[in-house]
Each structure stands twice: as structure tokens, then as C-alpha cells.
C-alpha positions as CSV (number, residue, x, y, z in Angstrom):
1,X,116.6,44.1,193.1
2,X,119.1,43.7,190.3
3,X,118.1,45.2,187.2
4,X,118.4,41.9,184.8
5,X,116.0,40.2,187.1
6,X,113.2,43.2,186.7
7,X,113.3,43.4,183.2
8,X,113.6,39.6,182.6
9,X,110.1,39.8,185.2
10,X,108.6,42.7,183.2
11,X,109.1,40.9,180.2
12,X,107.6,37.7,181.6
13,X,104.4,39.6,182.2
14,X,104.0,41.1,178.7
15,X,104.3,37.6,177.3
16,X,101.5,36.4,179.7
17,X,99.2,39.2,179.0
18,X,99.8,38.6,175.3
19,X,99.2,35.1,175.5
20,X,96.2,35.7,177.6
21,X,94.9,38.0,175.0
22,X,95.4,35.7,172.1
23,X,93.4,33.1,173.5
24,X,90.7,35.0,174.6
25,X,90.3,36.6,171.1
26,X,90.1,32.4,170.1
27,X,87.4,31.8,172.2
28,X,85.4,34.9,170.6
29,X,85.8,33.7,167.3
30,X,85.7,29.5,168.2
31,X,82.4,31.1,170.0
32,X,80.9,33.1,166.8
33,X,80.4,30.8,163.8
34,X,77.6,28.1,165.7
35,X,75.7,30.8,166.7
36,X,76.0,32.2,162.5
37,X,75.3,28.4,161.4
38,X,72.7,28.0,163.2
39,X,70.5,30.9,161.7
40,X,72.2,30.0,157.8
41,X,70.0,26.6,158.8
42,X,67.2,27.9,160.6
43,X,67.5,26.0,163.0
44,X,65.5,27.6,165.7
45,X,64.9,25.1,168.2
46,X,68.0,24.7,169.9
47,X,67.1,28.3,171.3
48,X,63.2,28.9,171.4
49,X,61.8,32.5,171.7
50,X,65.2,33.7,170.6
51,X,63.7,37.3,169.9
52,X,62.7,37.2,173.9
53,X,65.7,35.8,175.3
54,X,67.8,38.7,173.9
55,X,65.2,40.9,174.9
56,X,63.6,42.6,171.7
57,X,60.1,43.0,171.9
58,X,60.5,44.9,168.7
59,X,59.0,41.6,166.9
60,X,55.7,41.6,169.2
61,X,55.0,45.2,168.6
62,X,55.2,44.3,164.8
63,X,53.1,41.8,165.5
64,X,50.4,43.0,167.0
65,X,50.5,46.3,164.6
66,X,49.8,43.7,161.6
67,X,46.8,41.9,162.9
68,X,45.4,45.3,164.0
69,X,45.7,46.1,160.3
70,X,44.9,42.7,158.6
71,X,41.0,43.2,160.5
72,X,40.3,46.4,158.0
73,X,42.6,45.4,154.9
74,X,40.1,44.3,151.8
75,X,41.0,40.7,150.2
76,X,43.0,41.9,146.9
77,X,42.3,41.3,143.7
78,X,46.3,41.5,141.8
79,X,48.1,39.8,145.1
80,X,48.5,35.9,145.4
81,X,50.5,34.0,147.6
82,X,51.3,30.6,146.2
83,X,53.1,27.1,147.3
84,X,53.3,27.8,150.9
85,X,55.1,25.6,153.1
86,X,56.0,25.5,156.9
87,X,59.1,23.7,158.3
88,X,57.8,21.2,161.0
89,X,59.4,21.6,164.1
90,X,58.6,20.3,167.7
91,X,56.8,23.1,169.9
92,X,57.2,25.2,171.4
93,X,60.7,25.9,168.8
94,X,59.8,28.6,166.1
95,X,59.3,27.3,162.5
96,X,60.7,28.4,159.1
97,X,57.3,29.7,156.5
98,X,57.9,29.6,152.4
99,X,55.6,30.8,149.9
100,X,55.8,32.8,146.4
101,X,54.0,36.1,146.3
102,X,52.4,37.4,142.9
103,X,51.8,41.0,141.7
104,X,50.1,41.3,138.7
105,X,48.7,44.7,139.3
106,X,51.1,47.7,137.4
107,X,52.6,49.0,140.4
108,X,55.1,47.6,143.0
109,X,53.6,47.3,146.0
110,X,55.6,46.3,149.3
111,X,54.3,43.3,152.1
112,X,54.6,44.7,155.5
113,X,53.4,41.2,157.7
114,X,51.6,38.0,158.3
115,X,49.5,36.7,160.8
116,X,48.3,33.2,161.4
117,X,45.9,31.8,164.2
118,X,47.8,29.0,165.1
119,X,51.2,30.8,166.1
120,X,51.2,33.6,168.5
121,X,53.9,35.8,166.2
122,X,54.8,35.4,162.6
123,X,57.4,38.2,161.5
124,X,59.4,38.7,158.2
125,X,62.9,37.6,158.3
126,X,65.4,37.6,155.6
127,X,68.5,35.7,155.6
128,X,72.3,37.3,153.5
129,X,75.1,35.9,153.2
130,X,78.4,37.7,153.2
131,X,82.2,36.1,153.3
132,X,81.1,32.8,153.5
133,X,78.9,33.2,156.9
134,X,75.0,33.9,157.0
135,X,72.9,36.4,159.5
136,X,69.4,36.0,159.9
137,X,67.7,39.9,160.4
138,X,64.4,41.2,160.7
139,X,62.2,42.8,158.1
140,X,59.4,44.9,158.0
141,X,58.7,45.9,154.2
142,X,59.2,43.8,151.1
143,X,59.3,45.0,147.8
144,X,57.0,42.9,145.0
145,X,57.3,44.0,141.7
146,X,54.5,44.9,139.6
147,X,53.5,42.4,137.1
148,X,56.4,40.0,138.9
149,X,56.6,37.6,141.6
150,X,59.0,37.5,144.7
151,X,59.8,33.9,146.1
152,X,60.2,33.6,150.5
153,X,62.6,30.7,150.4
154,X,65.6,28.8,152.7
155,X,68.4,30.9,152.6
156,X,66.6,34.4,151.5
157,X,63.4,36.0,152.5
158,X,60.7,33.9,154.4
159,X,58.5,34.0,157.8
160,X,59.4,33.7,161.3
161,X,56.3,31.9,162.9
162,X,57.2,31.7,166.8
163,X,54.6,30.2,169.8
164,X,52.8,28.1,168.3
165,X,49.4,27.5,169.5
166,X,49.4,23.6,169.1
167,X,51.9,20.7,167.6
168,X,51.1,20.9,163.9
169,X,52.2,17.2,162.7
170,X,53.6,16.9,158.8
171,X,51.4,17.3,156.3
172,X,48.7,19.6,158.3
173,X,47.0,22.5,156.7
174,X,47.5,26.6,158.3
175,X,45.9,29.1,157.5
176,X,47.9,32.5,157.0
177,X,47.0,36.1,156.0
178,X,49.8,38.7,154.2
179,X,49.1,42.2,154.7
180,X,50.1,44.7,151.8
181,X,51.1,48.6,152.0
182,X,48.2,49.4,150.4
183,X,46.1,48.4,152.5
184,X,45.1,45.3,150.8
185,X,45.5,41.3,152.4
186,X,45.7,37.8,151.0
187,X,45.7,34.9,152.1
188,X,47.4,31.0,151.7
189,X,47.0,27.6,153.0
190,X,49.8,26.2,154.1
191,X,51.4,22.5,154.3
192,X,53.5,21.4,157.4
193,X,56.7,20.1,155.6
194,X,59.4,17.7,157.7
195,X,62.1,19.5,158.9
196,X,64.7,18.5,156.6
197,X,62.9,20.1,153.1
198,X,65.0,22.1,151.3
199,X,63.1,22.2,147.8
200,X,59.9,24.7,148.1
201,X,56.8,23.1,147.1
202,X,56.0,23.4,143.3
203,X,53.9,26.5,142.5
């Protein structure tokens, strides 16, 4: 075969391959920002049990670990949890939790969980945001300043409550407990909110 045609060929392919690469790479990153969006807005239910799905049980564990605890943890005297607030969303999609928790005791303490009778998880979740996209991770200690107060709020720290038990409609009451690193538990009622409130309820 004449030499001109075979390297005119082999040049033909590179350009293919090149091309084929490019637009794969596209379709990555055309692929990644929804997903990133979605958890900036918490908006869980366009994929329910979203911990399950990818296959972490890591959540449950937690979980179950916090309740176990929460039966033997004494009601504290220095911890409060104030203005809470749960995004209403349409079962069985997870929902968003808010509250503001007080220390006024004269050492930091850390919250490790909460657990609420109405939804069959509730983990700690906290939201950053770095070059202008957000990433929604999991969280297993918080750190509450003595003599301070630590706001869960959208865009920052707050609770993951997944299966719920029932349809809570706006403007329902639930129950849920905090448990504390030492060993100590409170506890808040909470309002169902609709599921476009951005401003946390005043505390």
C-alpha cells in the first residue's frame, strides 16, 4: 500500500480517537453538576434511599449505634436544641431537619446523632461548598462550643431523616432526640415546614 495512503489512514484514526475522547470527557462533566445541584438543594426525592442505592450501610450502622445509646443517655441539664424545623417532602423521599443547639455548660462538647420515631434513620449530614459547586457528606461528631450555640441550617450542618414511618403533612409536630459525647441527650419538637423554606424558624 503506498506509504501517503497509510499515514494519511493512521492519521485519520488519531483524529477519531481524539475526538472520541473529547466528547466522552463532555459527557462526564455535562453528567456531574445535576447530581452536585441536587445535594446543594437537598433535594432528595428525585433519588429516595440514596445512601442504599449506592450501597453504604455505613448510615444504618450509625443509626442503630445512636438509638442503642440514646436508651441510657440522662436528659441534660446545659444542652438545648431550639427552632427545629423539618422540610416537608412526599414519602417515602428523605427530608432535610434544622435546629439550633445550645451549650451553656464550660466545656465543648461534640453531638454524635439523632433519632426520631417517625423516620427509620436520621444521620448528620453537612453540606461545603468549594469552587462554586456544593457536596453533601456524612458526619458523625459535631463540635458545640461551651457557653455558644451551633446552628444546623440549609447549606451547612443539619439532619438526614430517611424512611419515614408515615406522610407527615405541613405544620405537624416530631419528636426528635440528640445524643451528646458525654453521654448526655436532649430533646426538640419539631414543625414540618413546606418544602420550599429557606429561612429557619426564629429561635
Amino acid at each position: 500500500m503506498n506509504k501517503q495512503i497509510i499515514t494519511g489512514l493512521i492519521g485519520l484514526c488519531g483524529v477519531g480517537l481524539g475526538l472520541g475522547a473529547q466528547a466522552a470527557e463532555q459527557s462526564v462533566m455535562s453528567a456531574k453538576p445535576p447530581m452536585q445541584i441536587a445535594h446543594a438543594g437537598h433535594d432528595h426525592g428525585a433519588k429516595p434511599n440514596a445512601h442504599a442505592a449506592h450501597g453504604d450501610t455505613s448510615g444504618a450502622v450509625a443509626s442503630d449505634a445512636v438509638a442503642s445509646e440514646m436508651a441510657n443517655a440522662t436528659t441534660s441539664t446545659t444542652l438545648k436544641v431550639s427552632g427545629c424545623w423539618i422540610r416537608s417532602m412526599p414519602a417515602p423521599a428523605p427530608s432535610g431537619g434544622y435546629f439550633v443547639v445550645s451549650n451553656s455548660g464550660s466545656k465543648p462538647l461534640h453531638l454524635k446523632g439523632a433519632s426520631s420515631a417517625d423516620y427509620g434513620m436520621v444521620m448528620l449530614h453537612q453540606t461545603t461548598h468549594k469552587d462554586g459547586m456544593s457536596r453533601m457528606s456524612a458526619t458523625h461528631s459535631v463540635a458545640i462550643p461551651a457557653g455558644g450555640q451551633l446552628e444546623f441550617k440549609p447549606g451547612a450542618y443539619h439532619a438526614m431523616l430517611e424512611d419515614p414511618i408515615k406522610a407527615h403533612p405541613v405544620g405537624s409536630k416530631i419528636v426528635m432526640d440528640f445524643l451528646f459525647d458525654n453521654g448526655e441527650k436532649a430533646s426538640a419538637e419539631c414543625e414540618v415546614k413546606p418544602a420550599n423554606t429557606r429561612t429557619p424558624m426564629p429561635h
